[in-house]
C-alpha positions in Angstrom: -21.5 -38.0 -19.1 -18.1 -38.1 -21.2 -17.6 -34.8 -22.9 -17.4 -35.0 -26.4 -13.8 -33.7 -28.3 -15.8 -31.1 -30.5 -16.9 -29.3 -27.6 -13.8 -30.2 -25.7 -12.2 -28.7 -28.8 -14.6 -26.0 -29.2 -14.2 -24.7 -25.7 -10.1 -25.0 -25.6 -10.3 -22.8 -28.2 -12.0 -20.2 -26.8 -10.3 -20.3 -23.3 -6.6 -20.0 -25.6 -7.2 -16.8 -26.6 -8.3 -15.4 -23.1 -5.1 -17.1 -21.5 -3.3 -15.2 -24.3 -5.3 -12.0 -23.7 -5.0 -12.3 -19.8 -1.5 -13.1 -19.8 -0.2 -10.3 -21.9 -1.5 -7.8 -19.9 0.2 -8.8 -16.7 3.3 -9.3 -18.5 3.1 -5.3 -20.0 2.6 -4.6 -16.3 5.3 -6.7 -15.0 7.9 -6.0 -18.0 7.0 -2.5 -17.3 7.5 -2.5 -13.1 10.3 -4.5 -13.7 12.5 -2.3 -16.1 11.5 0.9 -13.9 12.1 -0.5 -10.1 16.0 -0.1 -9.6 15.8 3.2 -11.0 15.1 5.2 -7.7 16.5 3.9 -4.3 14.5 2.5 -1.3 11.7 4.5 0.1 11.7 5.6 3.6 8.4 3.2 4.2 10.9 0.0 2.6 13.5 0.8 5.0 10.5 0.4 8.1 9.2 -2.6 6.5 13.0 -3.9 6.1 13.7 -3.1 9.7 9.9 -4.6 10.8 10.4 -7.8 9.0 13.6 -7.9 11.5 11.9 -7.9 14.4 9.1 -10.6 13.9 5.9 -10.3 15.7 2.1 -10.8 15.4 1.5 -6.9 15.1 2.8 -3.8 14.7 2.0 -0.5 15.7 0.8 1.2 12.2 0.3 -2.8 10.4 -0.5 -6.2 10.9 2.4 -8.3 10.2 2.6 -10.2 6.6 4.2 -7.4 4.6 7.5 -7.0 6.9 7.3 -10.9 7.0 7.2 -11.0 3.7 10.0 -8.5 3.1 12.0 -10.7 5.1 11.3 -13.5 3.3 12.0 -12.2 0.1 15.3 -10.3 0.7 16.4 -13.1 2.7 16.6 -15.3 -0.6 17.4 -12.4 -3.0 19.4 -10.0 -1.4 18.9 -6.8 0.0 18.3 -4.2 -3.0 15.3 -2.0 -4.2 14.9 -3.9 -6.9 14.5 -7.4 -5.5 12.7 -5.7 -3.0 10.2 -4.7 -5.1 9.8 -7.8 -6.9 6.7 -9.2 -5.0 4.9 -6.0 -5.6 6.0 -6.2 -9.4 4.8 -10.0 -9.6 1.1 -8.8 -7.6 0.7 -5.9 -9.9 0.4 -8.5 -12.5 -2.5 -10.5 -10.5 -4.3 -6.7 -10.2 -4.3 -6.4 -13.7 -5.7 -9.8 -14.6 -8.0 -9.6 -12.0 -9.7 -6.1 -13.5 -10.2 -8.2 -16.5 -11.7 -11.1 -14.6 -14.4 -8.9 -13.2 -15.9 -8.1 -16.6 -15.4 -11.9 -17.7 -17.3 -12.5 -14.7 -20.2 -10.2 -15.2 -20.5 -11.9 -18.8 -18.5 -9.2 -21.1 -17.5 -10.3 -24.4 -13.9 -11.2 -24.7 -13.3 -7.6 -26.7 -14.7 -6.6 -23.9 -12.6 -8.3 -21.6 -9.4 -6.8 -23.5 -10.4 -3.5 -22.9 -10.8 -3.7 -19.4 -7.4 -5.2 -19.4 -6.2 -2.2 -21.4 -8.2 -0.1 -18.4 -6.4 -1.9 -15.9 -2.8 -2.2 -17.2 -2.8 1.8 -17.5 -4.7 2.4 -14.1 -2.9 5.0 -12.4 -3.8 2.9 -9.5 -1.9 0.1 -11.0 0.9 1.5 -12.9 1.5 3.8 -9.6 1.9 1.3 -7.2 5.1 0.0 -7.5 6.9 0.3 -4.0 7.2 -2.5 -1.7 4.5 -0.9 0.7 1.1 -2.7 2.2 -0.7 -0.9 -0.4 -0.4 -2.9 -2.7 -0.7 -6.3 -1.0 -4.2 -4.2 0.2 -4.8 -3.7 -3.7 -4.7 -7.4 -4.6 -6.6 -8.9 -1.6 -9.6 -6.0 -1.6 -10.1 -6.8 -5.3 -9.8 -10.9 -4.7 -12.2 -10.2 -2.0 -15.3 -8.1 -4.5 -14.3 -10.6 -7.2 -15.2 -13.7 -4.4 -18.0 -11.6 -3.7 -18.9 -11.2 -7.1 -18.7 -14.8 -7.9 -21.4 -15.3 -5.1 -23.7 -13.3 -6.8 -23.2 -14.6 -10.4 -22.6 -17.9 -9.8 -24.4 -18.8 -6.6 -21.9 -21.4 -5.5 -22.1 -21.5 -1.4 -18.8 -22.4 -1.1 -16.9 -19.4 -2.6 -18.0 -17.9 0.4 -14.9 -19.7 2.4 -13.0 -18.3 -0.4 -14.1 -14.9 0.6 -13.8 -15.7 4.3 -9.9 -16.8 4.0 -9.0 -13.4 1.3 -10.9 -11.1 3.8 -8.8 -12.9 6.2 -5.5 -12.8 5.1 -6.7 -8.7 4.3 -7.0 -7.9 8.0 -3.3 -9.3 8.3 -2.2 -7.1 5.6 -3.6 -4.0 6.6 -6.8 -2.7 9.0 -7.9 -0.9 6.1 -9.9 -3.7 5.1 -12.3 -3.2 7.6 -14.9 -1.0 6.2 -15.0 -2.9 2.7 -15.7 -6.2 5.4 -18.7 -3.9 7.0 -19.6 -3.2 3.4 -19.9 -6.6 2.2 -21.8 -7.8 5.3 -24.4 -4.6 5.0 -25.0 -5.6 1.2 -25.5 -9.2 2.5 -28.1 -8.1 4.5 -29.7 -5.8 2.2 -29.9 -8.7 -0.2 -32.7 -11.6 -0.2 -30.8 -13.7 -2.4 -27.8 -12.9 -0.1 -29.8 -13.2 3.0 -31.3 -16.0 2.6 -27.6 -17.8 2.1 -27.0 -17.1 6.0 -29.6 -19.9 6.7 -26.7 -22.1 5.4 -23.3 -23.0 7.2 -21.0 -21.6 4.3 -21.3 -17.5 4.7 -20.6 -18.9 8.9 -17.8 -21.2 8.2 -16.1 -17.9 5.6 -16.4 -15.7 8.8 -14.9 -18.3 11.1 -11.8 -19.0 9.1 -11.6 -14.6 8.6 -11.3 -14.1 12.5 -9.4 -17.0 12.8 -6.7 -15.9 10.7 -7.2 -12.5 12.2 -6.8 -13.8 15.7 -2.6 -13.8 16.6 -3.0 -10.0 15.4 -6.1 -9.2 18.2 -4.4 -10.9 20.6 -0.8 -9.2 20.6 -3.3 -5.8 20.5 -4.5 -6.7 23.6 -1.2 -8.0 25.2 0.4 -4.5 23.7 -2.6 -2.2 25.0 -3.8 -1.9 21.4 -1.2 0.4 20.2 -2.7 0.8 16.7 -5.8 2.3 18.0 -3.6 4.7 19.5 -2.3 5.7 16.0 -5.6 5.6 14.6 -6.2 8.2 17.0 -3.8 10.3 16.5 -3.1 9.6 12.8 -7.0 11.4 12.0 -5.5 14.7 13.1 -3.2 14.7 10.6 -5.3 13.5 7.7 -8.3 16.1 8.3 -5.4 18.7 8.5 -4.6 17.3 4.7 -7.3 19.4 3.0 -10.6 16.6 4.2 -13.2 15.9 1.8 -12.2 18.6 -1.4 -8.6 17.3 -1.2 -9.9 13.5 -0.6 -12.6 13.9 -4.2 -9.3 15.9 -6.1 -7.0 13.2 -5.6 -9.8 10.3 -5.8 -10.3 12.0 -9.0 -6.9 11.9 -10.2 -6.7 8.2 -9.7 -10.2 8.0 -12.3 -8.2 11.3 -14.6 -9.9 11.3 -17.8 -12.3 7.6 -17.4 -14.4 9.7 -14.4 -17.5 9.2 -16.6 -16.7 5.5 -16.8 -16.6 5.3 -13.2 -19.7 7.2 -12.9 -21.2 5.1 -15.2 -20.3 2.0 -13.7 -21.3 2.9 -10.0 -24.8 3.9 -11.3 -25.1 0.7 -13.4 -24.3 -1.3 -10.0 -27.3 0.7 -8.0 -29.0 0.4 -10.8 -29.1 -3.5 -11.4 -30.8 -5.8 -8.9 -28.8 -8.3 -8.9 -25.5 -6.3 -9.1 -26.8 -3.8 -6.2 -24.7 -5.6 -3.4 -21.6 -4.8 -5.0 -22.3 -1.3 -5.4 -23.2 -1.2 -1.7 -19.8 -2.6 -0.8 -17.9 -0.3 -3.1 -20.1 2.2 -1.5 -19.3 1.9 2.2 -15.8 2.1 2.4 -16.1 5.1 -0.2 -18.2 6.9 2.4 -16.3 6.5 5.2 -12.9 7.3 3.9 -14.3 10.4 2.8 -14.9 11.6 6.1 -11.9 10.1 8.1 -9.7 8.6 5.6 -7.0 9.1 2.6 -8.4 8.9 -1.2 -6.1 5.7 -1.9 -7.6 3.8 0.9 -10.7 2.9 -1.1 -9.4 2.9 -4.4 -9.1 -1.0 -5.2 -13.0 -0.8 -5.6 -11.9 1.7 -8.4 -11.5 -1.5 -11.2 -14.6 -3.6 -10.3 -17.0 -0.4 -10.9 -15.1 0.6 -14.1 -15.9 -3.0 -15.0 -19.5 -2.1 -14.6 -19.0 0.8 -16.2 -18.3 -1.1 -19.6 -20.8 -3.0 -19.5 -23.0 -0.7 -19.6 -21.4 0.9 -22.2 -21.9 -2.6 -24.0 -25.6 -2.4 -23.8 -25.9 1.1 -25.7 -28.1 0.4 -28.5 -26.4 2.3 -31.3 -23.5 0.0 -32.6 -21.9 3.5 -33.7 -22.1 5.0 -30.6 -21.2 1.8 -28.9 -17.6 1.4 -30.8 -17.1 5.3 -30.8 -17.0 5.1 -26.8 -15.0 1.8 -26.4 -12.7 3.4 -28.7 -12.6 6.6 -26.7 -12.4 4.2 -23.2 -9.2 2.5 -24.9 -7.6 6.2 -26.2 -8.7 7.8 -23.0 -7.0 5.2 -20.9 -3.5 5.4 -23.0 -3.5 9.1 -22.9 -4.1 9.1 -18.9 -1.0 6.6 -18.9 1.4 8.8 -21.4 0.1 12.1 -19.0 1.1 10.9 -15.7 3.6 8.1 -16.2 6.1 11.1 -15.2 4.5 12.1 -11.8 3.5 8.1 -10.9 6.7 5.7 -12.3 10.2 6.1 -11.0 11.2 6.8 -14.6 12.8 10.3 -13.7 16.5 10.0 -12.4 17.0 11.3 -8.8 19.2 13.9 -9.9 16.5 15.6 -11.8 13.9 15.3 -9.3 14.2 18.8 -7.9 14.8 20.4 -11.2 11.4 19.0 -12.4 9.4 19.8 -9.4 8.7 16.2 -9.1 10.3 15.7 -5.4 6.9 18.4 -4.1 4.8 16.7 -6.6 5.2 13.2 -5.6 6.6 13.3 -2.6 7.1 9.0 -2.6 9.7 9.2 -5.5 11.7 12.4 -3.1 11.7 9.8 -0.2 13.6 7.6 -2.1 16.7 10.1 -2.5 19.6 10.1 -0.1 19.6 7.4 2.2 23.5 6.3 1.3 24.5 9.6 1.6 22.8 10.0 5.4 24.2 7.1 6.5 28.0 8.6 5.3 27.0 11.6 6.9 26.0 10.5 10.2 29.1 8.1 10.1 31.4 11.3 9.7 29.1 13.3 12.6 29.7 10.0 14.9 33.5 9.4 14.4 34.1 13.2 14.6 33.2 12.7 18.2 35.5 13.0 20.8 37.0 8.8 21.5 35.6 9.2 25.0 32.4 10.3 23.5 32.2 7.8 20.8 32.3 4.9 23.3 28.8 5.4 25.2 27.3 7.5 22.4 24.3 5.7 20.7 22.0 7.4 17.5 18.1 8.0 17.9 16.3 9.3 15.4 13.2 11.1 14.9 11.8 8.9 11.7 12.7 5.5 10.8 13.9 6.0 7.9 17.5 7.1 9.1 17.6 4.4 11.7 16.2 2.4 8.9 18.9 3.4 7.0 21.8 3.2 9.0 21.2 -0.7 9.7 21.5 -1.2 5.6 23.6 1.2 4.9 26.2 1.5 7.9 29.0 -0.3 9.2 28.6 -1.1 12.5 32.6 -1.2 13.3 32.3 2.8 12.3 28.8 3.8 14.0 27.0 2.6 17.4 23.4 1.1 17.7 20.9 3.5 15.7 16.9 3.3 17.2 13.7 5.4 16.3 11.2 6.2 18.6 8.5 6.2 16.1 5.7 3.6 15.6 6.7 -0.1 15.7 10.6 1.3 16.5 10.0 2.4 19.7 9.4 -1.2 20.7 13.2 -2.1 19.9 15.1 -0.4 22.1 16.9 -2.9 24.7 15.6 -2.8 28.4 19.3 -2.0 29.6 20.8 0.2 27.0 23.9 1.7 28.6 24.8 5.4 26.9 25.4 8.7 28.5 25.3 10.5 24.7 23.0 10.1 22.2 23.1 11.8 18.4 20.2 13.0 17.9 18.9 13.2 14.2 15.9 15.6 13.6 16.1 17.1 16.8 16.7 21.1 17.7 18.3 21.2 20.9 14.8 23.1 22.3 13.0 19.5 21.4 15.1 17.9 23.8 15.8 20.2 26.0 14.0 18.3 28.7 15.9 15.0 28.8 19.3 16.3 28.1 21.9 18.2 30.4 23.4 20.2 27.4 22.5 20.0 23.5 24.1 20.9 21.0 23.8 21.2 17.3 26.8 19.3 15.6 25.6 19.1 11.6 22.3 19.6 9.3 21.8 16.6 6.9 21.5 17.2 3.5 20.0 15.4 0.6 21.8 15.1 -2.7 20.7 16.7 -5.8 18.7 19.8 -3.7 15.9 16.9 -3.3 13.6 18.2 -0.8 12.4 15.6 1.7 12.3 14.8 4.9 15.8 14.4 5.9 16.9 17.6 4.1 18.3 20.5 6.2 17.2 18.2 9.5 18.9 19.1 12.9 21.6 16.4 14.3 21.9 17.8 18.2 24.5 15.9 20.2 22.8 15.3 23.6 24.4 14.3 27.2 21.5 12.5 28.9 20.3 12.9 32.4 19.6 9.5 32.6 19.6 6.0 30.7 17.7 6.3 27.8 15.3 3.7 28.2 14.1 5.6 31.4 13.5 8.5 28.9 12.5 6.5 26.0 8.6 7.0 26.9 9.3 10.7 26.7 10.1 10.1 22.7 6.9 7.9 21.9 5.6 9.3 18.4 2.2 7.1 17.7 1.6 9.6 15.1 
């Protein structure tokens, strides 16, 4: 049946405005990611994902291996800077945004509704703060592709959007493990679900979790070949988060991220349980939730922060008082600009790195202080290194204890003035050559006593500092000049931080 050109019309006319509407939010996002990104200079996690992406493989210790793949990709055609850099991230900010308006489009919100979801999710702190080439944000964008797949199987009851959600959960576990619970999520709400459940009598839901493992597969087999390395960090990394502060510190910050729309949320996550038909998504916003509160970080389940605020206003769409209905969109939209204009400070690299210190910012956000000082390490070790003795220099290599100096060095250095630089820490510690000659080694953020064991003398030559009184790793840490006791590969295991 031939459409007829007044509903042709009728309905290019109403998808026009919510092209318009959609696409100025991501470009607010974008414009603003864009004009902030060079300001600050790379982060100590760019400089591991810079040095990753050279050294190709199906896995790495702390990741799976798209993001440095990706970083390589896209510095390889654009150059090697912060801001080019932290273009893709910029770019999938954008898809974040539109996509927190395509959830309420998708649950059947007006399009004045759909613009102030948009206006929720282009000042998200969750959003706006993610602007650092890290796999955070590639885990953003394919967590909420993944609820908005699983939305559309709800709404629209279309069995093949369920390879859709197969492939984005998929290309998730590549991106980062973190995926996993929101996967076990999804499947318990399938299960929980008659409408869901009885969709597993067909091949679709089957073929989606084919093509997921499939694409998942290179990873779990370098795992294997590696003696699954990154459930040895797993391991050891839950020490350290438990030692964070556990569940009050987990709900503070979780809360932070919601700031003043909490009650939205709140609202939102009730309306899911609430709803039949919506409960499933609740139950896989729920999961991950759960268990991140008891062995996780508050930023690992936050991308299922924007689907529930999009329950959230629809709900407030159905209060019955027109009055009260406007006065709390209007509060939604004033609450959301004022959380933006109240932490843009703390979350965007809008600060200068010289003032850093002097407004507290480098202890309150600790990812905008590891973005300070890297240029000025790498002069630094190049002065320690050629104030070495000639006899010295020649079979004198530089490990550090973080890869962010090694990280560094390789962008930063020139390798006629400084020696091969490795890290023993995560995915580094794979890099060192099999037959590395060196009877020294400079040894950045060591004390003599930590290396006590593997060195005939040590001695500290220098203390780094960082520029502007920026406290951060690197600042005040140890460089101990050590004569080793043996080739350092056959001391290398010795150094292994998993941590």
């Amino acid at each position: 049946m031939t459409e007829s050109p007044r509903h042709a019309s009728a309905r290019g006319g109403a998808v026009r405005p919510t092209l318009l509407l959609f696409g100025t939010a991501a470009v607010l996002i974008i414009a603003l990611h864009l004009a902030t990104d060079g300001n600050l200079g790379f982060h100590i996690d760019e400089l591991y994902y810079l040095a990753s992406g050279r050294h190709p493989a199906f896995g790495y210790v702390d990741f799976p291996p798209i993001v440095p793949l990706l970083a390589r990709l896209e510095t390889g055609l654009l150059g090697v800077t912060p801001w080019t850099l932290r273009l893709l991230p910029t770019l999938l900010s954008g898809v974040s945004v539109v996509l927190a308006g395509a959830y309420v489009r998708k649950l059947g919100g007006s399009l004045r509704l759909q613009a102030l979801g948009l206006l929720v999710g282009v000042t998200a702190p969750l959003i706006v703060g993610t602007w650092l080439f890290q796999t955070v944000i590639f885990d953003q964008v394919t967590w909420m592709l993944s609820l908005y797949w699983f939305l559309s199987i709800l709404v629209d009851r279309r069995p093949h959007t369920w390879i859709w959600l197969g492939l984005t959960l998929g290309v998730g576990l590549e991106v980062k493990y973190l995926i996993l619970p929101l996967i076990a999520g999804i499947a318990l709400a399938t299960l929980l679900t008659p409408s869901l459940r009885h969709q597993l009598r067909t091949r679709y839901p089957w073929i989606g979790a084919a093509l997921m493992l499939l694409i998942w597969l290179p990873n779990l087999v370098w795992q294997v070949a590696n003696d699954y390395p990154t459930l040895t960090y797993i391991l050891n990394h839950q020490g350290g988060i438990q030692s964070g502060g556990g569940v009050v510190t987990f709900l503070v910050y979780f809360l932070v991220l919601l700031f003043l729309l909490t009650p939205l949320w709140i609202a939102g996550l009730i309306s899911l349980f609430r709803r039949p038909e919506l409960r499933a998504i609740g139950i896989a916003c729920a999961v991950p939730l759960i268990v991140y509160l008891l062995v996780g970080k508050y930023y690992y389940p936050a991308p299922t922060i924007p689907i529930v605020m999009a329950a959230g206003l629809l709900a407030l769409s159905r209060v019955e008082r027109q009055r009260l209905r406007s006065t709390l969109a209007i509060a939604v939209g004033v609450a959301s600009l004022l959380g933006l204009v109240s932490l843009a400070k703390i979350i965007l690299p809008i600060t200068p790195a010289s003032q850093l210190h002097a407004s507290g910012l480098d202890t309150t956000n600790t990812d905008l202080a590891s973005t300070v000082g890297w240029g000025s390490i790498t002069q630094q070790m190049t002065a320690i290194y050629g104030a070495l003795p000639p006899f010295e220099r020649d079979t004198t290599v530089i490990v550090s204890s973080d890869y962010g100096v090694a990280g560094a060095l390789q962008i930063y250095g020139n390798p006629k003035l400084l020696p091969a630089s490795y890290s023993p820490q995560l995915s580094d510690y794979f890099w060192l050559p099999a037959h590395l000659s060196a009877t020294h080694a400079l040894m950045a953020g060591y004390a003599p006593s930590d290396v006590a064991w593997m060195c005939t003398s040590a001695t500290v030559v220098a203390h780094l500092t960082v520029p502007y009184h920026v406290v951060n790793l690197e600042q005040g840490s140890p460089v101990t000049l050590c004569t080793l006791k043996a080739p350092l590969p056959g001391l290398w295991r010795g150094l292994r931080d998993f941590t």
